[in-house]
C-alpha positions in Angstrom: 5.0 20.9 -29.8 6.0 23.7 -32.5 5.3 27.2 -31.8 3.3 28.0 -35.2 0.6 25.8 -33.9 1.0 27.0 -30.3 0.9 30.7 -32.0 -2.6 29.6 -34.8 -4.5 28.7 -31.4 -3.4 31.6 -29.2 -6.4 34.4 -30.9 -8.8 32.1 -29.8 -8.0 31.8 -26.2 -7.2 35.1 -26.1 -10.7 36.4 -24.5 -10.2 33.5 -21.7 -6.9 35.2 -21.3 -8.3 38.5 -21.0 -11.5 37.6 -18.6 -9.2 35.7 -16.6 -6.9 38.9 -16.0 -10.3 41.1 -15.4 -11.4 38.6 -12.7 -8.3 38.2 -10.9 -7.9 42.4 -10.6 -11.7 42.3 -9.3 -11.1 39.5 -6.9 -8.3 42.3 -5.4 -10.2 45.5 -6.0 -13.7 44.7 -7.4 -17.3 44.6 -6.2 -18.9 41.2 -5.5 -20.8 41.0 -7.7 -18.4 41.8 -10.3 -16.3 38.8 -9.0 -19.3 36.6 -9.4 -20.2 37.4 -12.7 -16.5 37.1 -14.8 -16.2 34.0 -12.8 -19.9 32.6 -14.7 -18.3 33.6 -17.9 -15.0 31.8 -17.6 -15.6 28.5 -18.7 -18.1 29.3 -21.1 -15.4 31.4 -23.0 -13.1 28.4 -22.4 -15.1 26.0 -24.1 -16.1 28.6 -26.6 -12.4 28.7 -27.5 -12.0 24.9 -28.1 -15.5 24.5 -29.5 -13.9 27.1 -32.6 -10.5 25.0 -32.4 -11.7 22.0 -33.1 -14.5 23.1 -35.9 -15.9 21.9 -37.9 -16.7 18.5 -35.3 -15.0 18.5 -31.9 -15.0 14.7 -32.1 -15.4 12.2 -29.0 -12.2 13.0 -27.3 -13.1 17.4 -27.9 -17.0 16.9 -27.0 -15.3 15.5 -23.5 -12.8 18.6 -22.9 -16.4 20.5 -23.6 -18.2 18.2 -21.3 -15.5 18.5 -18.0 -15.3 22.3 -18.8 -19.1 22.5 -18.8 -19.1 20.4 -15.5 -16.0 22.9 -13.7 -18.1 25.3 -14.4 -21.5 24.1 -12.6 -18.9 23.7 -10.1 -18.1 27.3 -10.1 -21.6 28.6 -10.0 -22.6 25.9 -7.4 -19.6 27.1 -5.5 -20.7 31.0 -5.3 -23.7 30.3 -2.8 -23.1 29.9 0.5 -23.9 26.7 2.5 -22.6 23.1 3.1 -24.9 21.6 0.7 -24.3 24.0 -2.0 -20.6 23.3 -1.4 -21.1 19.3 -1.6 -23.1 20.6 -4.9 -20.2 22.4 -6.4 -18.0 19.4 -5.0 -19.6 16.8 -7.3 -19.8 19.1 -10.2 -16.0 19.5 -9.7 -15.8 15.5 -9.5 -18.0 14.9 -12.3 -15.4 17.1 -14.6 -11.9 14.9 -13.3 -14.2 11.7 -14.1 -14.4 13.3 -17.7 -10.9 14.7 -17.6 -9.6 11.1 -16.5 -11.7 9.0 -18.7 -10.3 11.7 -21.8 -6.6 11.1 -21.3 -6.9 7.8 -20.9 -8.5 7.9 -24.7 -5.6 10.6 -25.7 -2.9 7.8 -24.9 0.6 8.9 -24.7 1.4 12.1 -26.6 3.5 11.1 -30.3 7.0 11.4 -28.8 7.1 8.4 -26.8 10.4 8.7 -26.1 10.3 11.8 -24.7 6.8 10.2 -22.6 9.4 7.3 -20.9 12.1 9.4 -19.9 9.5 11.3 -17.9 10.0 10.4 -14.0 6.2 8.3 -13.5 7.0 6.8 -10.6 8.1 9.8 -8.3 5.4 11.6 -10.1 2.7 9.1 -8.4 4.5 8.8 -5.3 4.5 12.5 -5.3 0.7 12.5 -5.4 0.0 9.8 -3.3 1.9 11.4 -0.7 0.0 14.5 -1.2 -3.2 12.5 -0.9 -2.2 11.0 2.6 -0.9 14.2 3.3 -3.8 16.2 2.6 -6.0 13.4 4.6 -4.0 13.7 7.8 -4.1 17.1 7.6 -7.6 17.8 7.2 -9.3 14.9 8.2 -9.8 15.5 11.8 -11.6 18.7 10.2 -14.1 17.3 7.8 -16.5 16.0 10.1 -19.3 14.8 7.9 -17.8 15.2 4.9 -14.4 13.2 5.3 -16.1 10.6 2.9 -17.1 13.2 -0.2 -13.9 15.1 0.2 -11.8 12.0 0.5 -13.3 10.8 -3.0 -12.8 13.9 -4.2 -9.2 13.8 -3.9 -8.5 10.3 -4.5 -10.2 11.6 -8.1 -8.4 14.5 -8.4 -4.6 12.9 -7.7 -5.8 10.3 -10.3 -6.8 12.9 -13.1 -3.6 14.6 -12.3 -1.1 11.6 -12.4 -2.2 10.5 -15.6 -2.4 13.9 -16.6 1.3 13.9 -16.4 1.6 11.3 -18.9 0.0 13.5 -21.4 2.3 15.9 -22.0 3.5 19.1 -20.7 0.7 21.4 -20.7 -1.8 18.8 -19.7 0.7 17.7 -16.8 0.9 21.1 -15.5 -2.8 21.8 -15.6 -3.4 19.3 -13.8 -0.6 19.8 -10.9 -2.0 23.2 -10.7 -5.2 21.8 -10.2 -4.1 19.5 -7.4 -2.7 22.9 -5.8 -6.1 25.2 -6.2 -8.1 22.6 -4.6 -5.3 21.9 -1.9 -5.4 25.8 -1.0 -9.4 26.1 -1.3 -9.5 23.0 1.3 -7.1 24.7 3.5 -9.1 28.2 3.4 -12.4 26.1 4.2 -11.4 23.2 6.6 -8.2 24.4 8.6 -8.4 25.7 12.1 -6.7 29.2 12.2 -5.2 28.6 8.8 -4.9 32.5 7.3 -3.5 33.7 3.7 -3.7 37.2 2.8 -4.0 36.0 -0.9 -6.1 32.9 -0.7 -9.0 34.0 -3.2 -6.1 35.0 -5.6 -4.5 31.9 -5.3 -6.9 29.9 -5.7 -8.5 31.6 -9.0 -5.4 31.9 -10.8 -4.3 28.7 -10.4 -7.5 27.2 -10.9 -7.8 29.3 -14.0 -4.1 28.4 -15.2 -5.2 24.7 -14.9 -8.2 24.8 -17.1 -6.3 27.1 -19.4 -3.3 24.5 -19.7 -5.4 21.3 -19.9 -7.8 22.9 -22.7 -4.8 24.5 -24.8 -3.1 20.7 -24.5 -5.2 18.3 -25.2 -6.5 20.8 -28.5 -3.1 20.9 -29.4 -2.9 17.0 -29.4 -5.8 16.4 -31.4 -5.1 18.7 -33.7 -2.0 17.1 -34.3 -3.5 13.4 -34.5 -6.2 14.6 -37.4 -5.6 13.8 -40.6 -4.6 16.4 -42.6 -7.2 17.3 -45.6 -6.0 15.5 -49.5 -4.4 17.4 -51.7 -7.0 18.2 -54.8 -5.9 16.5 -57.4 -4.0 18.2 -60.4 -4.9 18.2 -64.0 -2.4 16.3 -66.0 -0.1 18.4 -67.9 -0.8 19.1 -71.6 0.7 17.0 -74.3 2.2 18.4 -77.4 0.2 17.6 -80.5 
């Protein structure tokens, strides 16, 4: 990954940037309401940014990213009322968008510098979320009740998305550690017994946001990269003397 490219994309996340700042500040000194509106625009501006990207056609692989952002954010929305069955809603929206983000990098492949791709540490990286995933079982499990089973295929999903995520480069890998640690923190805040965080919301959010942010600016970057570049029009033939 070059920087000019990095650099051509950055004006057109630039408004995701910018809403994401505005929500974090309101989640510290903001109204409710406030909160719950920037947080409906989010992904919308998200996939806005990709949708302009990857013009004129988004392609399989870009109508996906649009698809698991447009799913994160029923999620959100789903998320904002309260209630256990709204949050089971918001759950499966969330798992509907790691299916999508899953089945897309397994269609990405391996990023164009395979070498750089086998020197990176696979194995500790799935050990490292499988222990995480027992982890995070043990911990909350005795907590869950009637919802052991949803959360429980919840994370198996999200540890999946993430492990191959780190196969897919370095933004996409980060996005989608970050990820892992949102939902681990938003599990924590909802499920643990005396479990306290002064900056919980905040932590959530802004990695949550950071995720999204990484994996859509990543995988762009990658197909951008993979299309074929436009033919050069073809020149007239230079004049002959008489």
């Amino acid at each position: 990954m070059t920087a000019r490219p990095l650099r051509s994309l950055l004006p057109l996340f630039l408004p995701y940037l910018v809403l994401s700042a505005v929500h974090l500040l309101l989640l510290v000194t903001g109204p409710s309401w406030s909160i719950t509106a920037t947080k409906a625009l989010l992904m919308p501006l998200l996939a806005l940014a990709v949708l302009l990207a990857l013009r004129p056609r988004p392609g399989a692989s870009g109508a996906l990213l649009v698809a698991a952002i447009a799913a994160s954010w029923a999620g959100d929305v789903l998320l904002t009322f309260p209630g256990p069955m709204w949050f089971v809603a918001g759950l499966l929206g969330f798992l509907v968008a790691h299916v999508l983000y899953l089945v897309l990098f397994v269609r990405l492949g391996r990023p164009s510098d395979a070498a750089a791709a086998r020197r990176r540490p696979r194995l500790p990286v799935l050990a490292a979320y499988t222990a995480w995933y027992v982890g995070f079982l043990l911990l909350l499990g005795p907590h869950l009740g009637a919802l052991f089973a949803p959360v429980a295929v919840y994370g198996l999903v999200l540890g999946a998305m993430a492990a191959v995520a780190s196969t897919r480069g370095r933004l996409v890998a980060a996005g989608g550690a970050l990820f892992v640690v949102s939902d681990s923190v938003l599990a924590l805040g909802r499920f643990l017994p005396g479990y306290e965080f002064a900056a919980h919301d905040l932590a959530v959010m802004g990695t949550y946001l950071a995720a999204q942010g990484l994996i859509a600016l990543g995988v762009v970057l990658m197909l951008r990269a993979a299309a074929p570049s436009a033919p050069a029009p073809d020149r007239p033939a230079p004049a002959t003397a008489p």
